[in-house]
C-alpha positions in Angstrom: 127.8 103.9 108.8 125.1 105.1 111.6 122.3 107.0 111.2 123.7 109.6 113.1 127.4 110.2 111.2 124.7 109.6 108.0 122.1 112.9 108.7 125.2 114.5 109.4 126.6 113.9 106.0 123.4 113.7 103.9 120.9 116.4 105.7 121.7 119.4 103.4 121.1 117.3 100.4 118.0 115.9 102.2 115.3 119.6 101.6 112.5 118.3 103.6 110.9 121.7 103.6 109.8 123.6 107.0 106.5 124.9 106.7 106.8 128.8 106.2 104.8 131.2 108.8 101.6 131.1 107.5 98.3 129.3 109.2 97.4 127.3 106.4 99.3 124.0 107.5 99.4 122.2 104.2 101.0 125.1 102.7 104.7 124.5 101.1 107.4 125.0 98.1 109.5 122.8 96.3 112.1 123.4 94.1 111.2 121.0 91.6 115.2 120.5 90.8 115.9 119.4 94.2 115.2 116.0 95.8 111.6 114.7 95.6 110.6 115.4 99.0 107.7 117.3 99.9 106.3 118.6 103.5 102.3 118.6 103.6 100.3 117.0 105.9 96.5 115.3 105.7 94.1 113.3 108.5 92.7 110.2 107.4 90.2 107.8 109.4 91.9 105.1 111.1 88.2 102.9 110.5 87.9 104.1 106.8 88.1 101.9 104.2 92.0 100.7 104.9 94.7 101.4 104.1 96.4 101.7 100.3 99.8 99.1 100.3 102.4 101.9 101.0 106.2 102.3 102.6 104.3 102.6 105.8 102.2 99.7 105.9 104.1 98.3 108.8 103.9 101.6 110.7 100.1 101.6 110.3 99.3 98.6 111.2 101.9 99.2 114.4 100.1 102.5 115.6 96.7 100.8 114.8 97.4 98.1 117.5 98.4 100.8 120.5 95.6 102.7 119.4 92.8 99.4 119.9 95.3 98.3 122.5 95.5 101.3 124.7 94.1 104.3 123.7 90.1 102.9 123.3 87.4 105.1 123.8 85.2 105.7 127.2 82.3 103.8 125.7 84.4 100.7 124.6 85.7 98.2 126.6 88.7 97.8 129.5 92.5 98.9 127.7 94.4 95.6 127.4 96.8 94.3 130.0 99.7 95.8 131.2 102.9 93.9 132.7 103.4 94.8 136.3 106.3 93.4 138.5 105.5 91.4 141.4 107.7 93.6 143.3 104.9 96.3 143.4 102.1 94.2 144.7 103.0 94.4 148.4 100.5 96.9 150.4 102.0 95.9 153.6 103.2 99.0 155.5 105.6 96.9 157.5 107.1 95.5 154.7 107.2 98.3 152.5 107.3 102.9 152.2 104.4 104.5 152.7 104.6 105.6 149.1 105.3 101.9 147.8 102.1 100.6 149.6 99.8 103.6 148.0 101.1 102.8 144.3 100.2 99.1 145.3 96.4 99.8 146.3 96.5 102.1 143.1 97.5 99.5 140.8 94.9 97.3 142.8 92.2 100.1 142.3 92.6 100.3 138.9 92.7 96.3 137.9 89.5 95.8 139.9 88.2 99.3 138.1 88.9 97.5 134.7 87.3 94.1 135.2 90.2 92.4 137.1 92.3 92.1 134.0 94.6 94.8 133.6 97.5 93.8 135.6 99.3 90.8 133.8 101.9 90.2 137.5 105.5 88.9 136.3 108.0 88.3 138.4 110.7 90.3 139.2 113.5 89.0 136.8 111.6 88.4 133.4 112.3 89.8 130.2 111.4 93.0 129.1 110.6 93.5 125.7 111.7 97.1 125.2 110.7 97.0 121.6 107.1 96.0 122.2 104.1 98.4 121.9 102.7 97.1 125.0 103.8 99.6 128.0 106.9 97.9 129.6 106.9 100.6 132.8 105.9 99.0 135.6 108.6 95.6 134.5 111.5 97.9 133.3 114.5 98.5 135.6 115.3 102.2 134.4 111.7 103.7 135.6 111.9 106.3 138.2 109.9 106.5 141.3 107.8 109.7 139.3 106.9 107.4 136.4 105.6 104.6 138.5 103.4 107.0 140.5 102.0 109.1 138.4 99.2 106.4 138.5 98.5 108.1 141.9 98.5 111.5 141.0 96.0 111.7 138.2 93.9 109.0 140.8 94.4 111.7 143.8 94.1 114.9 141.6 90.8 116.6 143.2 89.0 119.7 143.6 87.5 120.4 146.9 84.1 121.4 145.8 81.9 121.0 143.1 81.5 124.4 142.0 85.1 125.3 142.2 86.3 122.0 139.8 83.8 123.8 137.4 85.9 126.3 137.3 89.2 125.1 137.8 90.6 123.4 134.6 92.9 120.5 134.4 95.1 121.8 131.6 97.6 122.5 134.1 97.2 119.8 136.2 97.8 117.5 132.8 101.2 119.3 131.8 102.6 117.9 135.0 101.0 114.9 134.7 102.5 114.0 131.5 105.9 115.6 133.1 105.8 112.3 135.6 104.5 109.8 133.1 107.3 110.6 130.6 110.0 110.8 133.4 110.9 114.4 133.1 112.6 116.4 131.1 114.3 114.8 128.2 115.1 115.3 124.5 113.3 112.7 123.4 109.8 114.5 124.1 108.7 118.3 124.4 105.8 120.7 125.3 105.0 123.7 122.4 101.9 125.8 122.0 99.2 126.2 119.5 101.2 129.9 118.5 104.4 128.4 119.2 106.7 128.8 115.7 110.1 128.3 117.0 112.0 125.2 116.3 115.4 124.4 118.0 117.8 123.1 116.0 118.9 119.7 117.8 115.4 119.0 119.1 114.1 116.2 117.5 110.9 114.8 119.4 109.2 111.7 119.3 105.9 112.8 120.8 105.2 116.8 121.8 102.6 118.3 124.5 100.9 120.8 122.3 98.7 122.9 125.1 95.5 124.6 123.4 95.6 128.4 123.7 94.1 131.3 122.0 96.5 132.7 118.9 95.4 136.2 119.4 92.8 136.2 117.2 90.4 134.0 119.2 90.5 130.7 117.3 90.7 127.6 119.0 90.2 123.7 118.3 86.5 124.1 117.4 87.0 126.6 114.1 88.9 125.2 110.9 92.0 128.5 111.9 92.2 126.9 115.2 92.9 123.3 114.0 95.6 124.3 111.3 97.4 126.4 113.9 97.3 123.0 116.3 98.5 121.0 113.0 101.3 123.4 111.9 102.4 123.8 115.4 103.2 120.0 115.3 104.0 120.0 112.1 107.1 122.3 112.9 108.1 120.8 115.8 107.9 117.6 114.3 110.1 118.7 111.1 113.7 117.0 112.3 111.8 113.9 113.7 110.2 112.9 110.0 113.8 114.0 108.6 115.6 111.7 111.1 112.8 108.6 110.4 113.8 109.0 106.9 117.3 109.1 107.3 116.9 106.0 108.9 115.2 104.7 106.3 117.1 105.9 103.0 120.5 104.2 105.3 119.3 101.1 106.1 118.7 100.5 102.5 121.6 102.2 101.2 120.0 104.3 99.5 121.5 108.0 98.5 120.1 111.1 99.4 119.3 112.1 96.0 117.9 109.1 94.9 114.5 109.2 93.0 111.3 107.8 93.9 109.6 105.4 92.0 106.3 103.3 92.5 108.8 100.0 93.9 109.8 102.0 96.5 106.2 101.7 98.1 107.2 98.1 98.3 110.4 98.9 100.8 108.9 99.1 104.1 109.3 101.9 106.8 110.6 100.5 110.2 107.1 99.7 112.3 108.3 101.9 115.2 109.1 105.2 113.0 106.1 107.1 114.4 105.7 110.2 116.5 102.7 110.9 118.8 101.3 114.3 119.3 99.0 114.7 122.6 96.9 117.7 122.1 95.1 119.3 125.1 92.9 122.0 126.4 90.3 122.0 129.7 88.0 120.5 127.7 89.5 117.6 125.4 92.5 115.3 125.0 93.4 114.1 121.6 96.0 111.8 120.4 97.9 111.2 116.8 100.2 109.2 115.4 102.8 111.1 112.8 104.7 109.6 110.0 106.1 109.6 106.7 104.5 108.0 103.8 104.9 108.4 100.0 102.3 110.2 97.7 102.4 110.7 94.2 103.2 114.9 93.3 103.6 115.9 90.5 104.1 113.3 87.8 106.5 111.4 90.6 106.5 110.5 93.9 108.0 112.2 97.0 107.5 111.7 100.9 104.6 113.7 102.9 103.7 113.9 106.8 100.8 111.3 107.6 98.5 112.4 110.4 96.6 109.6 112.1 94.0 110.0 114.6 94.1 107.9 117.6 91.5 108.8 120.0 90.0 112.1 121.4 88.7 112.3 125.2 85.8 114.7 126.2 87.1 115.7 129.9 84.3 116.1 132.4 85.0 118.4 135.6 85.8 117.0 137.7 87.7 113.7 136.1 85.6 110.4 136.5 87.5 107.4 137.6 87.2 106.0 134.3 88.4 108.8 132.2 91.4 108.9 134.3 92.8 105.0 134.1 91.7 105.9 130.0 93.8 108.6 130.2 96.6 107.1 131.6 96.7 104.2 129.4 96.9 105.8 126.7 99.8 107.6 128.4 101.5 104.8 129.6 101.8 103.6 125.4 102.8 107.6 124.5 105.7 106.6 127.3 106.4 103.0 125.6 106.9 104.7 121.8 109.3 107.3 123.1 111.2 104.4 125.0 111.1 102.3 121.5 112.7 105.6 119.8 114.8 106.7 122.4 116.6 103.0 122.2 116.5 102.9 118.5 118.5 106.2 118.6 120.3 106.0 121.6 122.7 109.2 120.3 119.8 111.5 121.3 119.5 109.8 124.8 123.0 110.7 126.1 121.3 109.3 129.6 119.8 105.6 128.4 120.5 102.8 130.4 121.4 100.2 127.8 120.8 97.4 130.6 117.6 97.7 131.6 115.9 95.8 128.6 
């Protein structure tokens, strides 16, 4: 049986709780006789003291390798290397489009930016691992022209004066950004808002754009209101993912629905590549997390909560410096790679998917 004829079966019996209208984010109810399953939500550091042997060990230390790999702060060192096909080194206007020869100084821009070791060339017909975390964009078949330049959009994005790119945000400028980078619109990914409450049934995202704005009351990121409305805004949209992660999981071990927890089950590991990504953004910052289950002990048992991790969070200048930019867009480039991951793992919500590129 498939994951998908198995939620369909097993999802009423399955009460991972939405989390009611209310601004505290870790607020929830259980009906103790129903399955041990409980919807809350913490932050943890991903340098803290490590991390206690759990069903999600594999996840963790997945999301901690993007994270070092990809997403690395402004002050640390070049992003790892990135495959890049052989096909898109050729600058030569008589050989190639106009548009082809910009994305090719781009790409050489941004290897000589970061050190002369960000492009890893390939050749045209090697394998691409579509299960890896390292960003497979620039190898894979199935990328569209929008994908493979929106390196020269965030590189060309500019404000003609200094005085008006103080005033001029990039939030908006970012929402399409991302739009290009994650290859449109697709139900694999979507865009909410901090006061956005609303979840639609057969959406179930593997990373969501959650655009900073006011609630009505003032609060933003900086006050503790603000951040729970940014975490419950996630948390919602993010509902039917965790359930579908776990579905996954509770089927690939045969287990049922209403099965128990014990302190063994922390032993049977989560699939690495069962996390979401939230990207969080206003004119001022960028911040990145990884979401997934993990089990916690409630009440005398055990049941499954929502893990936050924290990624990274970028301080945006105005305008964007070169550097911040290529950050940026590596970081985006491994947000891309995790949906692909998913969107193959559970090709039923990717009616579109072309099975032969990878």
């Amino acid at each position: 049986m498939d994951v998908q004829l198995w939620i369909k079966l097993h999802a009423d019996r399955l009460p991972l709780q939405f989390i009611p209208s209310t601004r505290n984010y870790t607020s929830h109810s259980m009906d103790p006789t129903l399955a041990p399953w409980v919807y809350g939500t913490w932050e943890t550091s991903m340098l803290g003291q490590g991390h206690r042997p759990n069903a999600d060990a594999d996840i963790y230390e997945r999301h901690v390798r993007v994270t070092l790999g990809y997403m690395r702060s402004l002050s640390s060192s070049p992003p790892e290397s990135v495959p890049v096909s052989k096909e898109l080194e050729n600058q030569d206007l008589e050989m190639v489009s106009l548009n082809r020869s910009t994305l090719a100084f781009c790409l050489y821009f941004a290897n000589e930016h970061l050190r002369g070791e960000w492009i890893n060339w390939q050749d045209p017909d090697s394998e691409v691992d579509c299960d890896s975390f390292v960003p497979q964009l620039y190898l894979r078949s199935d990328s569209t022209e929008s994908q493979k330049n929106s390196l020269v959009k965030i590189l060309s994005f500019q404000v003609t004066s200094q005085q008006l790119a103080g005033e001029v945000g990039v939030r908006e400028f970012l929402g399409s950004f991302f739009c290009d980078v994650m290859g449109g619109d697709s139900p694999l990914w979507r865009f909410l808002y901090t006061h956005d409450n609303s979840i639609t049934p057969d959406d179930t995202p593997f990373c969501v754009f959650l655009q900073e704005q006011s609630c009505g009351n003032g609060k933003d990121r900086k006050s503790k209101e603000g951040a729970e409305n940014i975490h419950a805004a996630v948390a919602r949209a993010l509902h039917p993912t965790m359930l579908l992660f776990l579905a996954h999981h509770y089927q690939s071990n045969g287990w049922d629905a209403e099965r128990v927890l014990s302190v063994s089950d922390m032993d049977v590991l989560l699939d690495e590549r069962l996390f979401a990504i939230s990207v969080s953004y206003s004119d001022e910052t960028l911040s990145l997390f990884a979401h997934f289950p993990t089990m916690a002990i409630c009440e005398g048992g055990y049941a499954w909560k929502l893990r936050y991790e924290h990624m990274n969070t970028y301080t945006l200048s105005s305008p964007l410096a070169t550097r911040e930019r290529l950050y940026i867009f590596n970081a985006l480039l491994a947000v891309q790679q995790q949906v692909y991951v998913l969107g193959r793992l559970f090709p039923f919500l990717r009616k579109d998917i072309e099975t032969g590129a990878c």
